[in-house]
mmCIF file of the N, C-alpha and C atoms, coordinates in Angstrom:
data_MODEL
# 
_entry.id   MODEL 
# 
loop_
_atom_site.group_PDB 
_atom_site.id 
_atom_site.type_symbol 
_atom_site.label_atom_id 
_atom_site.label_alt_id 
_atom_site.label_comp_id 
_atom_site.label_asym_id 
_atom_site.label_entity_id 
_atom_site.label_seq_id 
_atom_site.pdbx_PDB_ins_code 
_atom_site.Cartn_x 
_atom_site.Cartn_y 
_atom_site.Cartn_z 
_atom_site.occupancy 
_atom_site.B_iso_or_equiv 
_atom_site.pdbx_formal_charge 
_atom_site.auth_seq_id 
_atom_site.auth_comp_id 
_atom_site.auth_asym_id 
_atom_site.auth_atom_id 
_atom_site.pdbx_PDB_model_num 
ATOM 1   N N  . UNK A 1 1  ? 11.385 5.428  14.067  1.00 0.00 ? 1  UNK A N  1 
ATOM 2   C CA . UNK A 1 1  ? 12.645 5.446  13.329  1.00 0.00 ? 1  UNK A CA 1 
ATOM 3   C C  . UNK A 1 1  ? 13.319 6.792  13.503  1.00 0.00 ? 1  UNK A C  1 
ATOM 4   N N  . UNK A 1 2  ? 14.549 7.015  13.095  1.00 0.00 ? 2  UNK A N  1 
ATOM 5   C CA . UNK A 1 2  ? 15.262 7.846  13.526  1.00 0.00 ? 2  UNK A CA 1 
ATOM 6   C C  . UNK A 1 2  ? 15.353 8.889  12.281  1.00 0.00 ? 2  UNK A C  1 
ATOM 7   N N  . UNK A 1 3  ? 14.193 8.758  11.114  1.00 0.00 ? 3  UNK A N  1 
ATOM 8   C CA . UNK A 1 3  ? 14.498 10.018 9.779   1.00 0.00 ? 3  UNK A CA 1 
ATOM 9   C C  . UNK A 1 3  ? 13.986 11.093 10.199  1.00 0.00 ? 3  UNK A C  1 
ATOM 10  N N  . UNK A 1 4  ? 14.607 11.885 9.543   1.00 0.00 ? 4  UNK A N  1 
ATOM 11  C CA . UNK A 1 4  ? 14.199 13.343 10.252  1.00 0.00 ? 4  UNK A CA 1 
ATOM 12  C C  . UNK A 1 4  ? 14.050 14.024 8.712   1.00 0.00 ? 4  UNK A C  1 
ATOM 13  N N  . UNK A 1 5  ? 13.600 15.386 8.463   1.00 0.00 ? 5  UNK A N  1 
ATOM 14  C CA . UNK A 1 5  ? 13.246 16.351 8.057   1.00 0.00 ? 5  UNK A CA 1 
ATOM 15  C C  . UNK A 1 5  ? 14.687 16.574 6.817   1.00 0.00 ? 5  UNK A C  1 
ATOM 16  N N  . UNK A 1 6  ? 16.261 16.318 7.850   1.00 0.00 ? 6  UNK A N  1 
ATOM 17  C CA . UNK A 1 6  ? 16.823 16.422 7.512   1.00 0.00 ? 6  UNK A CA 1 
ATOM 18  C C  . UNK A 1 6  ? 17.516 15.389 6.897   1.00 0.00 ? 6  UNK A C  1 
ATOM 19  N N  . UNK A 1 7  ? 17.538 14.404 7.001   1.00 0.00 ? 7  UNK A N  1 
ATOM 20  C CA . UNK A 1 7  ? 17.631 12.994 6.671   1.00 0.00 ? 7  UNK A CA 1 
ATOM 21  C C  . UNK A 1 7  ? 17.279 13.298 5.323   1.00 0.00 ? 7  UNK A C  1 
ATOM 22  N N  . UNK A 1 8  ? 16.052 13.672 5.006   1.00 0.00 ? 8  UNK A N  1 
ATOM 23  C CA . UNK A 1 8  ? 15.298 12.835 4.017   1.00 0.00 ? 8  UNK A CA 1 
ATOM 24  C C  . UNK A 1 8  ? 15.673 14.254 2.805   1.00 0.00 ? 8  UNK A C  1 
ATOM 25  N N  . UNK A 1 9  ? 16.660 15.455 2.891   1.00 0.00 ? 9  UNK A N  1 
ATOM 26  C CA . UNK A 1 9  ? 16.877 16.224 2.194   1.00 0.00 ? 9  UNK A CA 1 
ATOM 27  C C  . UNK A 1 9  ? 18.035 15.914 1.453   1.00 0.00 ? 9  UNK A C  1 
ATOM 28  N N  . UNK A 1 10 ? 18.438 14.500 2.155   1.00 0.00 ? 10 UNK A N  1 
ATOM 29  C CA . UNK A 1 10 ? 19.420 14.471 1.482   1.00 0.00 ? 10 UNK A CA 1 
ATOM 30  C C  . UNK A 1 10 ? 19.421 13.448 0.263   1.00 0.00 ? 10 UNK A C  1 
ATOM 31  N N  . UNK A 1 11 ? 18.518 13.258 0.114   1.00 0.00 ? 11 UNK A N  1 
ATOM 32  C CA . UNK A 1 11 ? 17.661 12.291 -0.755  1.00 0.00 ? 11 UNK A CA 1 
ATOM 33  C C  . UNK A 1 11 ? 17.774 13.232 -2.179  1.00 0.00 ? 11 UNK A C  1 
ATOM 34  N N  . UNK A 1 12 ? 17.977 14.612 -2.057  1.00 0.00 ? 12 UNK A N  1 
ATOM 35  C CA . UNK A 1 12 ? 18.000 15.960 -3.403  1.00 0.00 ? 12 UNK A CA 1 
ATOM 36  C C  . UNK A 1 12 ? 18.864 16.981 -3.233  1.00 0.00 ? 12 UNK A C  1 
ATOM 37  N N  . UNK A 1 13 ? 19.624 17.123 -1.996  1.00 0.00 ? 13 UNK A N  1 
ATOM 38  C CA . UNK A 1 13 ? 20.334 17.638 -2.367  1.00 0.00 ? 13 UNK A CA 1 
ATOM 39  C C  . UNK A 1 13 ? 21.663 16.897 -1.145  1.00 0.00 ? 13 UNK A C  1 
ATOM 40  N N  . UNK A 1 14 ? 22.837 17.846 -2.240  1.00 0.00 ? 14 UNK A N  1 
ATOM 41  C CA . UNK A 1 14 ? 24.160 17.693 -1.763  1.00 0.00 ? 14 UNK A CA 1 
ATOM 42  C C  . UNK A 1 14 ? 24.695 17.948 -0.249  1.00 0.00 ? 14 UNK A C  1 
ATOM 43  N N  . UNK A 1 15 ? 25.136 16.989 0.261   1.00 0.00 ? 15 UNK A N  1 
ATOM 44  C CA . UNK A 1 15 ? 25.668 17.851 1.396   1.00 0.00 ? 15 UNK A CA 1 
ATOM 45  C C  . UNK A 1 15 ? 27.306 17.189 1.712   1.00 0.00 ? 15 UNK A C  1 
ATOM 46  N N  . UNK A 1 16 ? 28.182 18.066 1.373   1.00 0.00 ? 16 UNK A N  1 
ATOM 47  C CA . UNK A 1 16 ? 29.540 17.752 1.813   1.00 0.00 ? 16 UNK A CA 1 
ATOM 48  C C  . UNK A 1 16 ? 29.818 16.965 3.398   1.00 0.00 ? 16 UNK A C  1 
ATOM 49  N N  . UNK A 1 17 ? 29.223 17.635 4.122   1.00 0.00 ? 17 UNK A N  1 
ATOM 50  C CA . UNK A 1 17 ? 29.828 17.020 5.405   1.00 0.00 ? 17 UNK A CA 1 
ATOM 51  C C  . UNK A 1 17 ? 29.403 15.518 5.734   1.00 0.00 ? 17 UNK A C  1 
ATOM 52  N N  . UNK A 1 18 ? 28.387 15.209 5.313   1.00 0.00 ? 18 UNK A N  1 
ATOM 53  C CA . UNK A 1 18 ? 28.321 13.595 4.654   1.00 0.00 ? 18 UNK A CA 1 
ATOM 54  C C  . UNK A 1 18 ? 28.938 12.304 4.248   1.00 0.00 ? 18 UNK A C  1 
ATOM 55  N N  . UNK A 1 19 ? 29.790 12.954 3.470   1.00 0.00 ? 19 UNK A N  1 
ATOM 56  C CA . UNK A 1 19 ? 30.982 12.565 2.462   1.00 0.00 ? 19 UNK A CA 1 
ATOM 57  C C  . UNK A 1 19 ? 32.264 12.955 2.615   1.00 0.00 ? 19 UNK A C  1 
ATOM 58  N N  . UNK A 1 20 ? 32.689 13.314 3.922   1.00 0.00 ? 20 UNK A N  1 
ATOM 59  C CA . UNK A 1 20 ? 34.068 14.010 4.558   1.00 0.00 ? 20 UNK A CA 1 
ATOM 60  C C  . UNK A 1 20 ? 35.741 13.177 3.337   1.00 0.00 ? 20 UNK A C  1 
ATOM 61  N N  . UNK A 1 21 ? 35.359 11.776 3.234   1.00 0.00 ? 21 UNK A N  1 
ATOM 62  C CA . UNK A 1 21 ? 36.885 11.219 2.780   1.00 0.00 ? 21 UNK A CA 1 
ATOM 63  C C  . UNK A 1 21 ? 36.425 11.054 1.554   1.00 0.00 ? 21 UNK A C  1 
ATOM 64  N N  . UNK A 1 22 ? 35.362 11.690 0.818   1.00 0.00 ? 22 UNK A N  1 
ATOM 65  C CA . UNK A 1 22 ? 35.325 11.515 -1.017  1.00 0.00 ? 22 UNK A CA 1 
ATOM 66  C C  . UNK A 1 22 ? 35.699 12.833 -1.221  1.00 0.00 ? 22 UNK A C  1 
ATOM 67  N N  . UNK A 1 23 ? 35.999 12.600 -2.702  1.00 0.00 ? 23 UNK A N  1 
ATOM 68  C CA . UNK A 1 23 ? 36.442 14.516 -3.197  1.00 0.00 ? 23 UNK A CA 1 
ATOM 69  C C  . UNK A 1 23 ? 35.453 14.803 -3.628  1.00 0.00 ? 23 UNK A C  1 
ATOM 70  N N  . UNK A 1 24 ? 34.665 16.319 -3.676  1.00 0.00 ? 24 UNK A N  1 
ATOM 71  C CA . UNK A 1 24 ? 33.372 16.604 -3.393  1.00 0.00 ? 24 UNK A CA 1 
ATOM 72  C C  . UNK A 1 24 ? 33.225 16.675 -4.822  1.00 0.00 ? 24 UNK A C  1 
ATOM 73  N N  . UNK A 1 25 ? 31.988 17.005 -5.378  1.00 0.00 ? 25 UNK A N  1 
ATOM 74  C CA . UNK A 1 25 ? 31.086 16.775 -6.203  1.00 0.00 ? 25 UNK A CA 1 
ATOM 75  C C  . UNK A 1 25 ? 31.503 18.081 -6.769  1.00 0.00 ? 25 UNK A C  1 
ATOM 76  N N  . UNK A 1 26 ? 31.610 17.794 -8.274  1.00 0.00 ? 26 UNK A N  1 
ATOM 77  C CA . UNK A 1 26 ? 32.043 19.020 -8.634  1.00 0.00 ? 26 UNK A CA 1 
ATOM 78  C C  . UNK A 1 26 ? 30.711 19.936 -9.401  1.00 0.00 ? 26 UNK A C  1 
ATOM 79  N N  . UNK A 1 27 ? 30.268 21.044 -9.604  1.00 0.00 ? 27 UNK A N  1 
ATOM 80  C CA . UNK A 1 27 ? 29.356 22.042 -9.750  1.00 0.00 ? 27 UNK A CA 1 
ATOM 81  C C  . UNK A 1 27 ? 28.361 21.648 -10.532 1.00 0.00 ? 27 UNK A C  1 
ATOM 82  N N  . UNK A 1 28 ? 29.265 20.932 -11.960 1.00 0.00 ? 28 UNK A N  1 
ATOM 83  C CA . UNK A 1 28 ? 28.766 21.031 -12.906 1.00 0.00 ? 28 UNK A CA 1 
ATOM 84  C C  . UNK A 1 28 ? 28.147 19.273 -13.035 1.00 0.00 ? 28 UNK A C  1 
ATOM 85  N N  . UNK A 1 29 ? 28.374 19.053 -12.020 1.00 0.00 ? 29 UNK A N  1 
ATOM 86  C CA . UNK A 1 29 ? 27.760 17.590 -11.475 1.00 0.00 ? 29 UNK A CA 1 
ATOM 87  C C  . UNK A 1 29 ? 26.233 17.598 -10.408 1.00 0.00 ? 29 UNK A C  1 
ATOM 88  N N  . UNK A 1 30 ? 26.163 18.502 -10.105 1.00 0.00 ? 30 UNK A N  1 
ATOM 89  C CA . UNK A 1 30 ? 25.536 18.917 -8.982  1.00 0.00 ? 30 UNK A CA 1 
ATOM 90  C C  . UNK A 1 30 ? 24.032 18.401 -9.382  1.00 0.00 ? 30 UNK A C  1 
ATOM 91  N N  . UNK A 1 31 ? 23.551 18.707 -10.665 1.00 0.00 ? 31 UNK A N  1 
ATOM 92  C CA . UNK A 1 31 ? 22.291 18.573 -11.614 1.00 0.00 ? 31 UNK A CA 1 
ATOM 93  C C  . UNK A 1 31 ? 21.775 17.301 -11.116 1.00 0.00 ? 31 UNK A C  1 
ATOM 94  N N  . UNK A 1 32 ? 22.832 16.635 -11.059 1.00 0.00 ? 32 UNK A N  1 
ATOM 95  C CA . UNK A 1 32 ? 22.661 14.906 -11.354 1.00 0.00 ? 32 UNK A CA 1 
ATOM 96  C C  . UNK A 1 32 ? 23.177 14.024 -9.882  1.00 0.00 ? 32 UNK A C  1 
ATOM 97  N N  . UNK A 1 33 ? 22.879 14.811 -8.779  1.00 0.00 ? 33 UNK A N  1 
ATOM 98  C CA . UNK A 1 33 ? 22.953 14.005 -7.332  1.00 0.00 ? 33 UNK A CA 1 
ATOM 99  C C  . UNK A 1 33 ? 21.604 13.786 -7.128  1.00 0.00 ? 33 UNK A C  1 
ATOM 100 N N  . UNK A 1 34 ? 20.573 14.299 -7.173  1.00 0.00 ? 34 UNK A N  1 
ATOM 101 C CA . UNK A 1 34 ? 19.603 14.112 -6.516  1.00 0.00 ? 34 UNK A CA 1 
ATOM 102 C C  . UNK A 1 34 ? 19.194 12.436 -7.298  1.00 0.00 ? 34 UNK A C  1 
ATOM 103 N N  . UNK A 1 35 ? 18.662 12.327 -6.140  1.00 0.00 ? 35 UNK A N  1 
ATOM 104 C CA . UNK A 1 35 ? 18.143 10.780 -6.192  1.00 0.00 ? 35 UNK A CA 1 
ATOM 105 C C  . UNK A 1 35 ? 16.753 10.206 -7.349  1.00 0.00 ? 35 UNK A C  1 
ATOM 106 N N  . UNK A 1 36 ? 16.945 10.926 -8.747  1.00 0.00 ? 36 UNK A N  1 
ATOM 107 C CA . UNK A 1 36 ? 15.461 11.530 -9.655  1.00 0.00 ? 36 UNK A CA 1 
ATOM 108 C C  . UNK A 1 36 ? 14.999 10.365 -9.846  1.00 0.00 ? 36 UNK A C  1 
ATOM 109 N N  . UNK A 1 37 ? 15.729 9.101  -9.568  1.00 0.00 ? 37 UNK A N  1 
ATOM 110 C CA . UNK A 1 37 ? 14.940 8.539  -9.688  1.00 0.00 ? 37 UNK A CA 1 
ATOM 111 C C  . UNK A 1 37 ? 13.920 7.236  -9.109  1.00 0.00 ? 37 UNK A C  1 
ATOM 112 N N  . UNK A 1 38 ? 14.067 8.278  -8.177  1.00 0.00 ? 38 UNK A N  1 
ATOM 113 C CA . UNK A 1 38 ? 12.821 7.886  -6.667  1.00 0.00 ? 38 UNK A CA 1 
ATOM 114 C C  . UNK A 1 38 ? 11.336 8.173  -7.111  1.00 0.00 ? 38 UNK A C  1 
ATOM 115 N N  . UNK A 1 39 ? 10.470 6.810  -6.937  1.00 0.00 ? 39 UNK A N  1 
ATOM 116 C CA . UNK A 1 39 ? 9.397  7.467  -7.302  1.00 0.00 ? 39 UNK A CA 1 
ATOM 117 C C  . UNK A 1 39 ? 7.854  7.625  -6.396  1.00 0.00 ? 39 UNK A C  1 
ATOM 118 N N  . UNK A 1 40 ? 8.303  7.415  -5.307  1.00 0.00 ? 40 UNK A N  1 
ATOM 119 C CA . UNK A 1 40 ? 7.756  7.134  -4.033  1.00 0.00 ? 40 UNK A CA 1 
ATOM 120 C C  . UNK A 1 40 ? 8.748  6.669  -2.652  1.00 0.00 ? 40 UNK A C  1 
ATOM 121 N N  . UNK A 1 41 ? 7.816  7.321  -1.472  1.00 0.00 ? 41 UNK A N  1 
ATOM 122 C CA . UNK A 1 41 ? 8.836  7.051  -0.348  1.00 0.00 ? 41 UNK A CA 1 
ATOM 123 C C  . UNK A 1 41 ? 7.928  7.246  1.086   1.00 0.00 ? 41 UNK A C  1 
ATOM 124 N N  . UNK A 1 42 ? 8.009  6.192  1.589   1.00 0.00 ? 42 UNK A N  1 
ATOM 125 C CA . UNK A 1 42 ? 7.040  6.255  2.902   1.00 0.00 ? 42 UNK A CA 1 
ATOM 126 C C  . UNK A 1 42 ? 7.482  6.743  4.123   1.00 0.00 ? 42 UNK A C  1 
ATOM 127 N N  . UNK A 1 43 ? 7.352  7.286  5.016   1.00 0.00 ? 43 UNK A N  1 
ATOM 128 C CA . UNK A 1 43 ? 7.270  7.733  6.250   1.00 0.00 ? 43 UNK A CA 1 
ATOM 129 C C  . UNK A 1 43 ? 6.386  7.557  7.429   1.00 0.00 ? 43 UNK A C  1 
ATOM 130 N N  . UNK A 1 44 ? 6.033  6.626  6.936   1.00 0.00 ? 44 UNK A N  1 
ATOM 131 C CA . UNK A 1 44 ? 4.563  6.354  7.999   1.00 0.00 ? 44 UNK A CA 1 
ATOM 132 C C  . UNK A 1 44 ? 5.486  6.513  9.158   1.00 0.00 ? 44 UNK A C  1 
ATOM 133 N N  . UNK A 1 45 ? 4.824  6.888  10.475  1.00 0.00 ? 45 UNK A N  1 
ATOM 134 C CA . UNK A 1 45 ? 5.354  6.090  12.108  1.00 0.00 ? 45 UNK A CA 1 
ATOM 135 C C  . UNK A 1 45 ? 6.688  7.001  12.003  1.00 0.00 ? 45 UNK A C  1 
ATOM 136 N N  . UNK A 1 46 ? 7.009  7.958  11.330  1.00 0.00 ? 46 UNK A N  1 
ATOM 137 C CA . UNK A 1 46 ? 8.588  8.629  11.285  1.00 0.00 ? 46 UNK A CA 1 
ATOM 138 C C  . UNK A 1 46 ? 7.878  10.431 11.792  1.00 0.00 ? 46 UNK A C  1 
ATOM 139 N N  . UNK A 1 47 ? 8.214  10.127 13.285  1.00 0.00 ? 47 UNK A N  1 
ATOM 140 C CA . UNK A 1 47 ? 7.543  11.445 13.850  1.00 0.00 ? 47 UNK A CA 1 
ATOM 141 C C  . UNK A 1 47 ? 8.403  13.019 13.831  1.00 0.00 ? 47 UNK A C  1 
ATOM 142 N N  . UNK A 1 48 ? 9.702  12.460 13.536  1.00 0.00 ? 48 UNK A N  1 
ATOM 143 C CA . UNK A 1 48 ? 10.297 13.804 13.163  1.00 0.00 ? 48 UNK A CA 1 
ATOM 144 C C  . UNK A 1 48 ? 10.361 14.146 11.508  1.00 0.00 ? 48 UNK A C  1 
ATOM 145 N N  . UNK A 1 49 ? 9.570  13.410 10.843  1.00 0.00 ? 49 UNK A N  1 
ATOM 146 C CA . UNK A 1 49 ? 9.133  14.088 9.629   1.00 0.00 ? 49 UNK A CA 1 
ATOM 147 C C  . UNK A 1 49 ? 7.857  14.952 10.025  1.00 0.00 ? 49 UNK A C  1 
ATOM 148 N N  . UNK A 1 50 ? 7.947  15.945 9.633   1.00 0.00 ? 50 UNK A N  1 
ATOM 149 C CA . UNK A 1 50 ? 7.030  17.548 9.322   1.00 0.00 ? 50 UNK A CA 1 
ATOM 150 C C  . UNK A 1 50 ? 6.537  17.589 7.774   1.00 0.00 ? 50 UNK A C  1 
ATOM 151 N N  . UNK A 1 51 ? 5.248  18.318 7.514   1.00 0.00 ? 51 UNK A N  1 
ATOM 152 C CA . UNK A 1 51 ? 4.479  18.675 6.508   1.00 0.00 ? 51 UNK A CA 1 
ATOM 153 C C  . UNK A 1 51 ? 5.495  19.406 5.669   1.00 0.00 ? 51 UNK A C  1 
ATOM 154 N N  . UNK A 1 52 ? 6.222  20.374 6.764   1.00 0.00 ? 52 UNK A N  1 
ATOM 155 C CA . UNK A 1 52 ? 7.178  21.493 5.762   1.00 0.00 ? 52 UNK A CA 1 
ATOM 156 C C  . UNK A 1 52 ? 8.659  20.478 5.203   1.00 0.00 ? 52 UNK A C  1 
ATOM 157 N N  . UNK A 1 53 ? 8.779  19.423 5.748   1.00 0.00 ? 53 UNK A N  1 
ATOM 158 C CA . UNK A 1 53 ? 10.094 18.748 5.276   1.00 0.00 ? 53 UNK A CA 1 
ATOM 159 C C  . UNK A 1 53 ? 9.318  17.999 3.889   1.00 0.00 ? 53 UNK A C  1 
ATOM 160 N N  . UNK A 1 54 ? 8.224  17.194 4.247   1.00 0.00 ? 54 UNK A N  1 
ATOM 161 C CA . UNK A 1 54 ? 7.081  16.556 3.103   1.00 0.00 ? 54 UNK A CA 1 
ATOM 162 C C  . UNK A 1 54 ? 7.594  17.237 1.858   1.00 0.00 ? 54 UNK A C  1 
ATOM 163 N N  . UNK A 1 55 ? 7.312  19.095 1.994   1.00 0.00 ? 55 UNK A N  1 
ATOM 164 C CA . UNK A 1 55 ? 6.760  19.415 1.233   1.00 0.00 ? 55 UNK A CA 1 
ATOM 165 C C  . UNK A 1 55 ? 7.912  20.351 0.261   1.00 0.00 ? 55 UNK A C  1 
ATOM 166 N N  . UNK A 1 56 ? 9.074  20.052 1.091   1.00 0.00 ? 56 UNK A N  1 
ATOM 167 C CA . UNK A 1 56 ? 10.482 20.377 0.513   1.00 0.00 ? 56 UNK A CA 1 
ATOM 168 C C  . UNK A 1 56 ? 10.925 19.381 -0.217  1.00 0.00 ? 56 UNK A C  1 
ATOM 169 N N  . UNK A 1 57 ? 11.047 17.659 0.437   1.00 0.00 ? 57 UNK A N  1 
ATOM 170 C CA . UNK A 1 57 ? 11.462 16.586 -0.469  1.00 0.00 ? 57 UNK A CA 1 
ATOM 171 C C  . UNK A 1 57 ? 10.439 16.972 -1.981  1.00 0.00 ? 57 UNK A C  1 
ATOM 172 N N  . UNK A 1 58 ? 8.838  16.972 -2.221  1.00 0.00 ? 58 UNK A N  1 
ATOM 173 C CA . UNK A 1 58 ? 8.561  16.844 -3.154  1.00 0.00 ? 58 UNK A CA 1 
ATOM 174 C C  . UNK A 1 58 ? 8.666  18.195 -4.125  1.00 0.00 ? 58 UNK A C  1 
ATOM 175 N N  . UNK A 1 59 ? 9.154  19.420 -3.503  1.00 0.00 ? 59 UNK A N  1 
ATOM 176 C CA . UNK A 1 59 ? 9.894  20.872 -4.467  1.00 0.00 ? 59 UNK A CA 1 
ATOM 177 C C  . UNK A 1 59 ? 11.053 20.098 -5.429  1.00 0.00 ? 59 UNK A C  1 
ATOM 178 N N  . UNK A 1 60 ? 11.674 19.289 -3.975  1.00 0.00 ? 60 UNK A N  1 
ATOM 179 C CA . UNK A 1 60 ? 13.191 19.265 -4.405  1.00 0.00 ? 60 UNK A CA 1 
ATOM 180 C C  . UNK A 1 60 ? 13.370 17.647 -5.553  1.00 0.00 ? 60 UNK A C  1 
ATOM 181 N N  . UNK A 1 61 ? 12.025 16.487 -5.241  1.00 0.00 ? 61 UNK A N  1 
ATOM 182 C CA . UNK A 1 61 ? 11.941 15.701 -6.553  1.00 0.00 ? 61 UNK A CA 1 
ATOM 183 C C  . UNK A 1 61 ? 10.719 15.898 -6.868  1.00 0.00 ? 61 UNK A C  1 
ATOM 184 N N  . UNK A 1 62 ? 10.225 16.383 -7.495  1.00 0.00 ? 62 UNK A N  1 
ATOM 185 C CA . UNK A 1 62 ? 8.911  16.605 -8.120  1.00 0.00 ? 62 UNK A CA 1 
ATOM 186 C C  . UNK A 1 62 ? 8.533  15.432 -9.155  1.00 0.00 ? 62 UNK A C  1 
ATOM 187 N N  . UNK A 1 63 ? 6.960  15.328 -8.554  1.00 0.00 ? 63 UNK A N  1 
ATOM 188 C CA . UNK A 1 63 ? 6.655  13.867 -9.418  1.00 0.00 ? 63 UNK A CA 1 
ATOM 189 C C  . UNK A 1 63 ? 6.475  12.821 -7.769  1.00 0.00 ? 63 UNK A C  1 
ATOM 190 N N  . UNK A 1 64 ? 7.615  12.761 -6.975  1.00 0.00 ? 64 UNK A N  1 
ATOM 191 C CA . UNK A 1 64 ? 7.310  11.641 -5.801  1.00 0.00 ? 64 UNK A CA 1 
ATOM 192 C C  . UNK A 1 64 ? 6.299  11.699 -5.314  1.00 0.00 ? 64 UNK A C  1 
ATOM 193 N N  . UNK A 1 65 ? 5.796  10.558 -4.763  1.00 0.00 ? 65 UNK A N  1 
ATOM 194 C CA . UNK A 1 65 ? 4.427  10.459 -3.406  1.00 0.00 ? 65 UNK A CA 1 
ATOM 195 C C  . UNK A 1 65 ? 5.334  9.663  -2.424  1.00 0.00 ? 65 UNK A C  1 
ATOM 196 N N  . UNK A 1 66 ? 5.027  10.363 -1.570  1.00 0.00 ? 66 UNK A N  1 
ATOM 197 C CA . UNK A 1 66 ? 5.327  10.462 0.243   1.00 0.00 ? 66 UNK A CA 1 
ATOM 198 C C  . UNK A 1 66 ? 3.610  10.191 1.086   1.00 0.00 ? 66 UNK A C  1 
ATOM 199 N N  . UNK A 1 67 ? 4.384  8.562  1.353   1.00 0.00 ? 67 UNK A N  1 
ATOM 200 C CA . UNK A 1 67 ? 3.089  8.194  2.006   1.00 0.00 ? 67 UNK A CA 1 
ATOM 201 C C  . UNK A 1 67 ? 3.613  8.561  3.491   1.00 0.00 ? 67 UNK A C  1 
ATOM 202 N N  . UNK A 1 68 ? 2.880  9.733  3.842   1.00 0.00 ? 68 UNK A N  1 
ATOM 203 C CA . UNK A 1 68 ? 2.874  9.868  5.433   1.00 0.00 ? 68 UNK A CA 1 
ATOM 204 C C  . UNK A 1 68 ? 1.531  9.338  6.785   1.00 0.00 ? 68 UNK A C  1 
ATOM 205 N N  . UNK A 1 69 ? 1.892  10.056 7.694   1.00 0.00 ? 69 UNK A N  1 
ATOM 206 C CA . UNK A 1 69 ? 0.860  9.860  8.583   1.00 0.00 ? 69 UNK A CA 1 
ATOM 207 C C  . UNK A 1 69 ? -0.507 10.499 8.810   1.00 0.00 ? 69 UNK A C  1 
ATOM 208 N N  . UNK A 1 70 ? -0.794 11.780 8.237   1.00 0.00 ? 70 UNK A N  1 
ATOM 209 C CA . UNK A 1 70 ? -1.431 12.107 7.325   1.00 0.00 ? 70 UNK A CA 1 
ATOM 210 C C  . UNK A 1 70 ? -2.049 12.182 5.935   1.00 0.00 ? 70 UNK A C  1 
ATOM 211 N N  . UNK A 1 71 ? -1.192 11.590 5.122   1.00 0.00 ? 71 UNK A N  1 
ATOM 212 C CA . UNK A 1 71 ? -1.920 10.813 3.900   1.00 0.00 ? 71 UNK A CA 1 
ATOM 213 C C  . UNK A 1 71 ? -1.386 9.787  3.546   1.00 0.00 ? 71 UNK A C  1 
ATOM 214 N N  . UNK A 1 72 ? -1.553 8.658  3.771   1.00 0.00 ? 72 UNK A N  1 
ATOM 215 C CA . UNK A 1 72 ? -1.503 7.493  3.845   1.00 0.00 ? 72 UNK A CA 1 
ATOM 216 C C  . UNK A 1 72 ? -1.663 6.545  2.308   1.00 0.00 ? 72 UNK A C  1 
ATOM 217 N N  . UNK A 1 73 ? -2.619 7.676  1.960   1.00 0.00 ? 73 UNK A N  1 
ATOM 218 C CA . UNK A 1 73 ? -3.078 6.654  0.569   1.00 0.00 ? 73 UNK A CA 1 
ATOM 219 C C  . UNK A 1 73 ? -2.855 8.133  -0.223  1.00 0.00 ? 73 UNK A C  1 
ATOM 220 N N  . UNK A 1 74 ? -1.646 8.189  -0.359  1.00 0.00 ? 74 UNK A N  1 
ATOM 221 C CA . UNK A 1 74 ? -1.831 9.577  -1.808  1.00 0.00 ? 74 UNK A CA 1 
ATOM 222 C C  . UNK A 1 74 ? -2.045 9.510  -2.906  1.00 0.00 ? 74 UNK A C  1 
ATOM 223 N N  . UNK A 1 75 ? -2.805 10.143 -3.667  1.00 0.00 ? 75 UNK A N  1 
ATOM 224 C CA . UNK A 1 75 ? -2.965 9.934  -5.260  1.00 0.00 ? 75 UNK A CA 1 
ATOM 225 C C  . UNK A 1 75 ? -1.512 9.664  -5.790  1.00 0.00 ? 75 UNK A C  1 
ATOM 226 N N  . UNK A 1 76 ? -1.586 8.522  -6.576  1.00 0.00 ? 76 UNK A N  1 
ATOM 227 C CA . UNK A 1 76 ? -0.469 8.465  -7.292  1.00 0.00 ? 76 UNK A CA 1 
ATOM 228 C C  . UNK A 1 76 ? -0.127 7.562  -6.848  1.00 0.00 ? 76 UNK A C  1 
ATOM 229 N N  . UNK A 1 77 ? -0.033 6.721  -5.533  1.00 0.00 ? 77 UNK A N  1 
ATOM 230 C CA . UNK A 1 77 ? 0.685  5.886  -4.839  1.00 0.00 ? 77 UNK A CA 1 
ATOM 231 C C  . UNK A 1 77 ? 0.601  4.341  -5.510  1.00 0.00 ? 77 UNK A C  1 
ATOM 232 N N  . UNK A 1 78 ? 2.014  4.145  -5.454  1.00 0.00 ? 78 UNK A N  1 
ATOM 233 C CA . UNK A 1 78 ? 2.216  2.802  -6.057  1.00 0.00 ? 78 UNK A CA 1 
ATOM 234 C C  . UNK A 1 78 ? 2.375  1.299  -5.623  1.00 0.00 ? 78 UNK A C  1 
ATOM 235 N N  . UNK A 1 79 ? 1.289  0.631  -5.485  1.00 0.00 ? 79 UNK A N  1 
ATOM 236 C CA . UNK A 1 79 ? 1.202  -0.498 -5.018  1.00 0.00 ? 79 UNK A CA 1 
ATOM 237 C C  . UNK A 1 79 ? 2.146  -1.434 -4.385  1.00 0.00 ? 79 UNK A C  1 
# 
């Protein structure tokens, strides 16, 4: 598949160039883009996901399990 590192950041945070013909998100909105309420997300077989992107999505939602290609069965993971 074609997710990348960067793909999957946008899952928490904002990115304008994304959204070129909406009027952008205003500051005090910003709190409340991220996607909080994701509570798991797989990547298996997604080779331009990296440990260091892994390990930014779960800084940036804390609480998710990211079943990757390396852990496959993570604590927490939901049936």
């Amino acid at each position: 598949t074609a997710v990348t590192d960067k793909g999957i950041k946008h899952l928490y945070s904002y990115d304008p160039a994304l959204q070129r013909t909406t009027l952008p998100v205003q500051q005090h909105l910003m709190k409340d883009y991220a996607m909080t309420n994701l509570l798991q997300i797989s990547v298996l077989k997604c080779p331009n996901i990296t440990r260091k992107g892994v390990a930014d999505l779960k800084k940036g939602l804390p609480g998710i399990v990211v079943i990757t290609n390396w852990d496959p069965n993570p604590q927490g993971q939901i049936f």
